[in-house]
C-alpha positions as CSV (number, residue, x, y, z in Angstrom):
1,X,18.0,-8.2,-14.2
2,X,15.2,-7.4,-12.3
3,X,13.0,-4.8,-11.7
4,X,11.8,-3.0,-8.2
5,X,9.6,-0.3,-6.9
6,X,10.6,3.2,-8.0
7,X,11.1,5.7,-4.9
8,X,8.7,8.4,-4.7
9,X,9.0,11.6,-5.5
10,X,7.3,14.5,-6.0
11,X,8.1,18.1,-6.8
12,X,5.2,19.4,-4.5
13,X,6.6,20.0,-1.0
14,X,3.9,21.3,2.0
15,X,5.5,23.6,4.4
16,X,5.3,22.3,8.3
17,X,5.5,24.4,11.1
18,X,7.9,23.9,14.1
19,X,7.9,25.3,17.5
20,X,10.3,27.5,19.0
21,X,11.5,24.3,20.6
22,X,11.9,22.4,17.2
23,X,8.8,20.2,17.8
24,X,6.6,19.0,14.9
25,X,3.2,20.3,15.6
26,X,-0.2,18.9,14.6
27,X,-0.2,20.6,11.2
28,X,-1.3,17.1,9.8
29,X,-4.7,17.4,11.5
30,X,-5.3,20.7,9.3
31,X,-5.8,19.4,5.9
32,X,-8.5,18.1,6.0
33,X,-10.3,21.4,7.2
34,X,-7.9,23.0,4.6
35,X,-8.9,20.9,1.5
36,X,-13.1,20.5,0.9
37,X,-12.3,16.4,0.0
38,X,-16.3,14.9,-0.1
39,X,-17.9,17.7,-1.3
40,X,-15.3,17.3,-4.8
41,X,-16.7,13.4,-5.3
42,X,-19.7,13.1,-7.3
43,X,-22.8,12.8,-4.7
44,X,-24.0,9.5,-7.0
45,X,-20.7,7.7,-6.4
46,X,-20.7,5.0,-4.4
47,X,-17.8,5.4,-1.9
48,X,-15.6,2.2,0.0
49,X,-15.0,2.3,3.4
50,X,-11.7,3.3,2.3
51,X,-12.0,5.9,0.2
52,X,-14.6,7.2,2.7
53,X,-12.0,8.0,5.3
54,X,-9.0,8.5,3.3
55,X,-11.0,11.5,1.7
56,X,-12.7,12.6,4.8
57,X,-9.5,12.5,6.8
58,X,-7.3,14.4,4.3
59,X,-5.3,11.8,3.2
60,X,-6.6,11.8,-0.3
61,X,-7.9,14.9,-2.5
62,X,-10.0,13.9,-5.8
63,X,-8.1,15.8,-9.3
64,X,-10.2,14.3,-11.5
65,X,-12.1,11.4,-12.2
66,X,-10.3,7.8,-11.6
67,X,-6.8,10.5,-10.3
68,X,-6.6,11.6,-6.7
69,X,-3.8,14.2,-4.8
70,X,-2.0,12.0,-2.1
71,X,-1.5,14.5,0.8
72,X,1.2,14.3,3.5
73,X,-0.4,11.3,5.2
74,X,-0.8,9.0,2.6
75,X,2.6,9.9,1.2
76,X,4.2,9.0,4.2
77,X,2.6,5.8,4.5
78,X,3.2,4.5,1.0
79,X,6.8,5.4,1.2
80,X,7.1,3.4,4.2
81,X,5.4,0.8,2.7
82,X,7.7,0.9,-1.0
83,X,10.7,0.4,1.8
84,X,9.4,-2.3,3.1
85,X,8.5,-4.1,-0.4
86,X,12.1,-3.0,-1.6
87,X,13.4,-4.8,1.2
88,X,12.1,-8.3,0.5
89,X,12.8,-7.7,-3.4
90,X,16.5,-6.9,-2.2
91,X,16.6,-10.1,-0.3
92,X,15.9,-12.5,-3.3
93,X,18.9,-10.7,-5.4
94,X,16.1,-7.6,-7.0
95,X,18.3,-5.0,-8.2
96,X,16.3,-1.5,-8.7
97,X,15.8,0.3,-12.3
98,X,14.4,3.5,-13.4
99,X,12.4,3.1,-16.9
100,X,10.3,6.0,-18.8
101,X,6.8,6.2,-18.5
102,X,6.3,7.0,-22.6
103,X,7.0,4.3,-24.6
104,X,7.1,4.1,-28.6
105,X,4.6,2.1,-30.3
106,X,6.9,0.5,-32.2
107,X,8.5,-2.4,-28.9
108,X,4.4,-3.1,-28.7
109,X,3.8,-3.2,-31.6
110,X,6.4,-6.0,-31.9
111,X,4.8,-8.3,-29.2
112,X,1.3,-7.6,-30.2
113,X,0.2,-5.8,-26.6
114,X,-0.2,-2.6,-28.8
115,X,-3.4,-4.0,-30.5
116,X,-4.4,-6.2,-27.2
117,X,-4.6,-3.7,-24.5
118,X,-7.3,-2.2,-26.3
119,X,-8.6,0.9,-25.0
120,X,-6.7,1.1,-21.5
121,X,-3.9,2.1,-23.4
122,X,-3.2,6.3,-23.4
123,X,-1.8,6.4,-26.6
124,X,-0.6,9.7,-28.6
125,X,1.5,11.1,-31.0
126,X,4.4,13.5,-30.8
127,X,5.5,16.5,-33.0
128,X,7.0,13.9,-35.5
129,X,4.0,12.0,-35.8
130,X,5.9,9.1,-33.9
131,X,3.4,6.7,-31.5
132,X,3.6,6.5,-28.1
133,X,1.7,5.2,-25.0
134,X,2.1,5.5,-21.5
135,X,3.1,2.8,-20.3
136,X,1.6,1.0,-17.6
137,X,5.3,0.1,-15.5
138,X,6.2,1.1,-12.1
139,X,3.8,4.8,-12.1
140,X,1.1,3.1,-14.5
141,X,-1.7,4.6,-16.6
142,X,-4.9,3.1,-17.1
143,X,-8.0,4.7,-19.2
144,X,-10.5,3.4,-16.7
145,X,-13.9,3.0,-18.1
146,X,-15.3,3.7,-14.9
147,X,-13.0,4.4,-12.0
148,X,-13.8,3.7,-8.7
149,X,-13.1,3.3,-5.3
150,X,-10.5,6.2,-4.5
151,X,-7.0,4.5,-4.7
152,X,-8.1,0.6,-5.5
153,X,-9.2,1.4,-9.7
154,X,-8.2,4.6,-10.7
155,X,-6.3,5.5,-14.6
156,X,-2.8,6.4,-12.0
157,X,-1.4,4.5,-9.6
158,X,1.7,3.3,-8.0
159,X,3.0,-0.4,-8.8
160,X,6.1,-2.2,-8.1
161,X,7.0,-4.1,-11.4
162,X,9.9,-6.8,-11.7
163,X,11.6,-9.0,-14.7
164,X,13.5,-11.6,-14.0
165,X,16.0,-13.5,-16.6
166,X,17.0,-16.9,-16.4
167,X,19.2,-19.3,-18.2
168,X,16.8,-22.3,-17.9
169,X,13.1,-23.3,-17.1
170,X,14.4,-24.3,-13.6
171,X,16.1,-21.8,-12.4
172,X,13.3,-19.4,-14.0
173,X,10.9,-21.6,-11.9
174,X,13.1,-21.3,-8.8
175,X,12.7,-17.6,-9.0
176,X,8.8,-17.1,-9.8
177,X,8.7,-19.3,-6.4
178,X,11.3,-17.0,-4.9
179,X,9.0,-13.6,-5.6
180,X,5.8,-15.6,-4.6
181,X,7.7,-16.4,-1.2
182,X,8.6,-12.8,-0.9
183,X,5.2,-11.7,-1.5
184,X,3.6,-14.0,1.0
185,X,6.5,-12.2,3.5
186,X,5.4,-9.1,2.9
187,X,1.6,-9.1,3.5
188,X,2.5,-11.5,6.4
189,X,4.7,-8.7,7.3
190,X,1.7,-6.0,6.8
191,X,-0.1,-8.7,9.3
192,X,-2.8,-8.7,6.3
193,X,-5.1,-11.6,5.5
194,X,-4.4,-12.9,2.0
195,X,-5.1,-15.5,-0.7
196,X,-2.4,-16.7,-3.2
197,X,-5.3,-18.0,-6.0
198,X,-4.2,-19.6,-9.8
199,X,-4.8,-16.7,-11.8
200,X,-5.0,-16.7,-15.8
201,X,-2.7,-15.0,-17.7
202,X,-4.8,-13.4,-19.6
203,X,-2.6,-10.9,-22.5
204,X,0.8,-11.3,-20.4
205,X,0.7,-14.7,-21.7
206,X,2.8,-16.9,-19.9
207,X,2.4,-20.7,-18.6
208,X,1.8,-20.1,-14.8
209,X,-0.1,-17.2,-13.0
210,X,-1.2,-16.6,-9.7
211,X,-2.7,-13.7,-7.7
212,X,-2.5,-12.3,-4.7
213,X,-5.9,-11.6,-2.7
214,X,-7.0,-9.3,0.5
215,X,-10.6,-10.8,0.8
216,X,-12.9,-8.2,0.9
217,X,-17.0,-7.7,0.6
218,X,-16.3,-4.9,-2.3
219,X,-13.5,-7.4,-3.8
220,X,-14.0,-7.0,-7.7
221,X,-13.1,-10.6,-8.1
222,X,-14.4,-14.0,-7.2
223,X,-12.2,-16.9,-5.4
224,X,-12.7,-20.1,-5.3
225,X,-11.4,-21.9,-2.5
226,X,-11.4,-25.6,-1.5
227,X,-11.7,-26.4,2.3
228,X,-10.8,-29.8,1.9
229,X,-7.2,-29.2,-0.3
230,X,-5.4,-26.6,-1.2
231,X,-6.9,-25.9,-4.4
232,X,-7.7,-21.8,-4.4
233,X,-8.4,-20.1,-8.0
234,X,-9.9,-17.1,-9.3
235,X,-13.7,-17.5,-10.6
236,X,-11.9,-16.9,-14.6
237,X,-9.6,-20.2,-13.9
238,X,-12.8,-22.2,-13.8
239,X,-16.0,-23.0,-15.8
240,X,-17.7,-19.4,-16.3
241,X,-20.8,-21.5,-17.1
242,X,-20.6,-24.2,-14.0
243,X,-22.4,-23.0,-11.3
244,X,-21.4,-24.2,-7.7
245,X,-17.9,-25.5,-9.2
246,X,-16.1,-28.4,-7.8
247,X,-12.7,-28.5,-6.9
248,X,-11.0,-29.7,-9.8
249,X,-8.6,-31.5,-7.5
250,X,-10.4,-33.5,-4.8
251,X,-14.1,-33.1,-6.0
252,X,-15.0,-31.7,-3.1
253,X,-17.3,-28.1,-3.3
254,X,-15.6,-24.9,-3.3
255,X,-16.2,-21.7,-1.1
256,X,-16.6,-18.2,-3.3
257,X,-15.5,-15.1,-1.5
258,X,-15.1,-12.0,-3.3
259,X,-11.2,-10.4,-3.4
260,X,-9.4,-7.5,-3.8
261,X,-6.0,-8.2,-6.1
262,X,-3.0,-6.6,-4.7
263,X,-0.5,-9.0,-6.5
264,X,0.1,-10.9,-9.9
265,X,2.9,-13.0,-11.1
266,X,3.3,-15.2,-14.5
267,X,5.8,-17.3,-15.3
268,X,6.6,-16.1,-19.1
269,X,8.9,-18.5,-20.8
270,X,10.5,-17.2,-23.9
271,X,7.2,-15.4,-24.9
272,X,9.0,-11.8,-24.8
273,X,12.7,-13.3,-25.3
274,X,11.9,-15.1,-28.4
275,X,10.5,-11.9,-29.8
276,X,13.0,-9.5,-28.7
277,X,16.3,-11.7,-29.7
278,X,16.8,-11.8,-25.9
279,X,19.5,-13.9,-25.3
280,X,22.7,-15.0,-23.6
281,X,26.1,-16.8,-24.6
282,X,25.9,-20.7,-23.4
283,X,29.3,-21.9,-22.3
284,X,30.1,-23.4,-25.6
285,X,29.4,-19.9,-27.0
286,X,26.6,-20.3,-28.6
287,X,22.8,-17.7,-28.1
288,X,20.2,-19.4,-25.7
289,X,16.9,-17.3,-25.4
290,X,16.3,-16.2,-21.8
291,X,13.7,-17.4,-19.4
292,X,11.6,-14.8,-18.1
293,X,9.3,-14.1,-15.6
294,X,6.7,-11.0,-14.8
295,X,5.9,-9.6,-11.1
296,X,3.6,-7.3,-9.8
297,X,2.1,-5.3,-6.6
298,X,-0.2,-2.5,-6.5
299,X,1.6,-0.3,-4.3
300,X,-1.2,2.2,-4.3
301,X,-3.8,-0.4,-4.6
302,X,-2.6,-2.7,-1.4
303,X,-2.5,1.0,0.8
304,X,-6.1,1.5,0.2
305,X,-6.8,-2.5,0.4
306,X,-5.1,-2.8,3.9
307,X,-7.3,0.3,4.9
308,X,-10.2,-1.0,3.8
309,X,-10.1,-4.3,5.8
310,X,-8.9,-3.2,8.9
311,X,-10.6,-0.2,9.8
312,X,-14.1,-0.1,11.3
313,X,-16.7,2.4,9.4
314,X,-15.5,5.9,11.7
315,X,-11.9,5.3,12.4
316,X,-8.9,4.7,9.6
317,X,-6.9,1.3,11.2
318,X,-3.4,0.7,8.9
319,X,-0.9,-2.2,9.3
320,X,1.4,-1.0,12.1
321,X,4.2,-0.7,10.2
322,X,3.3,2.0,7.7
323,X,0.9,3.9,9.5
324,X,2.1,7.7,8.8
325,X,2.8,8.1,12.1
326,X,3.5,5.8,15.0
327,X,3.1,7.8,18.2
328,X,0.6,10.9,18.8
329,X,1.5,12.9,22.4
330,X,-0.9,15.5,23.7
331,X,-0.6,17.7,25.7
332,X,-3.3,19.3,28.4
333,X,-5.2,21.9,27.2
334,X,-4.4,25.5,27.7
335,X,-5.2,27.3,30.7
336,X,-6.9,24.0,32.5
337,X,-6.1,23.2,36.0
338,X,-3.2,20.6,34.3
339,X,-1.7,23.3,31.9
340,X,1.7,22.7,33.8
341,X,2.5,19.2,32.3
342,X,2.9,20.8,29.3
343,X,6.6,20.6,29.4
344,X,6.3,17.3,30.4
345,X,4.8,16.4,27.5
346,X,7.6,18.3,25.5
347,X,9.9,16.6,26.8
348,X,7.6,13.2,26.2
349,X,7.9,14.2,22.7
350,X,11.2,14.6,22.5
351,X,12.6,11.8,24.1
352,X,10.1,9.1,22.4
353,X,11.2,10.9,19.3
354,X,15.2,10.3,20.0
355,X,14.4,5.9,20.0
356,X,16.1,4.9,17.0
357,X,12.6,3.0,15.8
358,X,10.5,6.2,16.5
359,X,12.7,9.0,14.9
360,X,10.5,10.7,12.5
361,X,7.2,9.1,13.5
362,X,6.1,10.7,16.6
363,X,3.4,13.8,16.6
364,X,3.1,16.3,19.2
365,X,-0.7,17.5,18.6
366,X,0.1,21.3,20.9
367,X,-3.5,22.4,19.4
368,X,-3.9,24.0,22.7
369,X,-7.0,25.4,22.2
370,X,-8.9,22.0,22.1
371,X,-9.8,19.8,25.1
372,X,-7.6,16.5,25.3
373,X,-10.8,14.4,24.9
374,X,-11.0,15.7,21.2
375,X,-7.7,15.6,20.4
376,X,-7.8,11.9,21.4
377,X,-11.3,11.1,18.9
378,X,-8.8,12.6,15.8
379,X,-5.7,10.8,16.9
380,X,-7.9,7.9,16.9
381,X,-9.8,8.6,13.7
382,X,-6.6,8.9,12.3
383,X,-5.1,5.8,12.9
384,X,-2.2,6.2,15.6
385,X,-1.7,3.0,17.1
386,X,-0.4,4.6,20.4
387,X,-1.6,7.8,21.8
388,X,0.4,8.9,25.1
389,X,-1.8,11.7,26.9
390,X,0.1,13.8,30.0
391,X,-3.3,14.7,31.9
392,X,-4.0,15.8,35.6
393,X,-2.2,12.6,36.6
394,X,1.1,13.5,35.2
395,X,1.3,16.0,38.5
396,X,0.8,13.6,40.7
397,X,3.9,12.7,43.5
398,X,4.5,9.4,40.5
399,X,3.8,11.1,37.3
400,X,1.8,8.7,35.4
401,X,1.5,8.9,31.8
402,X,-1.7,7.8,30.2
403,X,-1.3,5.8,27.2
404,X,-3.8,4.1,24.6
405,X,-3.1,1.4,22.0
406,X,-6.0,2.2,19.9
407,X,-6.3,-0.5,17.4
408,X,-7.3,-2.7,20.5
409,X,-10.6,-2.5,22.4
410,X,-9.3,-2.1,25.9
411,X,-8.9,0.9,28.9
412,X,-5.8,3.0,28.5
413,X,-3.1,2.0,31.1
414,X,-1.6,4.5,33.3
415,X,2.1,4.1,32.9
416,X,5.5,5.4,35.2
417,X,8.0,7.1,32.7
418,X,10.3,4.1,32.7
419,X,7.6,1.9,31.7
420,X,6.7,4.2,28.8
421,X,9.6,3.5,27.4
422,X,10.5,0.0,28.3
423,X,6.7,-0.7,26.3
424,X,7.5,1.8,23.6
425,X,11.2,0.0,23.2
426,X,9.4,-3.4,23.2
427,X,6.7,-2.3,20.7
């Protein structure tokens, strides 16, 4: 069996407007004047890049400290992006389970986590007197000593965890390498720099670990990486006390770069199955303990991550794939001299919005009142990766539509209708 990111849900809906016409509207750009977001964060705290925007942008609300509110953006985005993770753990053979957040004491107790995760642990006890903790699996809970960051160390947070049970130490090892090959898919996929590094494995336990890396200034951890070979390990792998390490498989010096960890696997053995009586029948009928193995990603943590690397210090870049939204359309403003292509632009909206890769991600921003110029600086802000704008040159005798790729530094080409959509088909 094997593990896989729960679905989100959430019991909170927000209400969206529609048009008479059945048109979203640019509700999305209210809440961040809705919700005061930088005011709530301690004027001492030292804010990413990330959390920055995410908060300034209302895509993140602070609750309290090292727990945030993930507002319509954001929840958009990470459920695109638990799709995408389910569908690379669904191409290895993952099958998806459902597992309670409280756990009794008594199963860690048994393989010794219960005195070994120390602190982190939210432990309690119930009406009976009976221990629990909340566990850290798929929605994970984490007393932080001192949570940071926004969404990259917080005590809540999104994971995708996964088991996986084997009959023998090679097939178990054919699988860690399966998961490892479907990790490096998916941030290949997110188009994300990464670093697979030997990781230790710390109080999983295990024989084999490695980690998964976006390199980053405000990375927590250290990598060492060799240019000559392909030894690459995290700083806790080597000699603590050695400074300016050599690689410990050609001899040749090592590059540090700090990291941010958006992935760990281990390779467990029978360290759980031995303790557990987890077993299977052989075919002569006889109890063989299973091997196991132990996945994870931060779902929560590689959203933030991907945020933080791409996106410039004023306007929030995402991977492509998951940004909340793939298409902004805006309209002239009221009462200008191009007021008229208005319905152009409904009809824009609606027909970018019928493409069977664009249904549900377009936004028609109809906030009238404001001059396209400004609307353009928020859709930009805000991370669309195309912005199509029906100005004073969508009355021309050839309506041309005016369209901006803004995660490139480049002009905005002026485009027919027909090749608006053979680009938007293409992209």
């Amino acid at each position: 069996m094997k593990k896989l990111a729960q679905p989100l849900t959430s019991n909170v809906m927000t209400r969206w407007r529609h048009s008479v016409a059945g048109c979203h509207t640019s509700t999305v750009f209210q809440t961040n004047q809705a919700i005061p977001c930088v005011d709530q964060v301690k004027s001492s705290e030292h804010l990413c890049k990330s959390q920055k925007l995410m908060l300034e942008l209302g895509l993140i609300a602070p609750s309290s400290p090292g727990c945030l509110h993930l507002l319509p953006g954001a929840v958009r985005a990470l459920e695109k992006l638990c799709r995408l993770i389910d569908h690379e753990m669904r191409a290895i053979g993952g099958r998806k389970i459902d597992m309670p957040s409280l756990a009794v004491a008594q199963l860690w107790r048994a393989s010794g986590r219960w005195e070994a995760m120390g602190q982190e642990l939210f432990r309690f006890k119930d009406r009976h007197d009976t221990d629990y903790c909340l566990a850290p699996i798929t929605k994970k809970f984490r007393d932080e000593m001192k949570p940071r960051f926004g969404l990259l160390r917080g005590k809540e947070f999104y994971m995708k965890d996964m088991y996986s049970f084997d009959a023998s130490e090679e097939s178990a090892k054919e699988t860690y390498e399966a998961v490892c090959e479907a990790y490096a898919n998916l941030f290949q996929k997110l188009k994300l720099t990464y670093v697979k590094v030997l990781g230790t494995t710390g109080n999983i336990g295990g024989s084999v670990s490695h980690e998964f890396h976006l390199p980053a200034s405000i990375g927590e951890d250290a990598l060492y990486l060799c240019q000559k070979c392909s030894y690459q390990a995290n700083a806790e792998v080597l000699d603590a006390g050695v400074v300016n390490p050599a690689c410990p498989s050609c001899g040749d010096s090592l590059r540090s770069t700090p990291g941010i960890e958006v992935g760990h696997t281990f390779l467990l053995g029978t360290k759980y199955s031995s303790t557990f009586g987890a077993s299977y029948l052989n075919r002569h009928g006889k109890p063989n303990l299973l091997q196991m193995g132990c996945f994870g990603l931060g779902v929560s943590r590689i959203l933030a991550a991907a945020v933080e690397v791409l996106s410039t210090n004023s306007e929030l870049r995402w991977p492509t794939s998951i940004a909340p939204y793939q298409v902004c359309v805006i309209p002239p403003k009221a009462g200008s001299k191009e007021a008229h292509a208005s319905l152009m632009a409904q009809h824009l909206y609606q027909q970018l919005s019928s493409l069977p890769h664009l249904n549900g991600d377009v936004l028609l921003d109809d906030r009238g009142h404001l001059t396209i110029g400004r609307r353009l600086q928020e859709a930009t802000r805000l991370g669309f990766p195309h912005v199509v704008i029906c100005g004073k040159k969508s009355l021309e005798a050839i309506p041309l539509i005016e369209v901006h790729r803004t995660y490139y530094d480049e002009p905005p080409k002026f485009m027919t209708h027909r090749e608006l959509f053979d680009y938007m088909e293409a992209s």
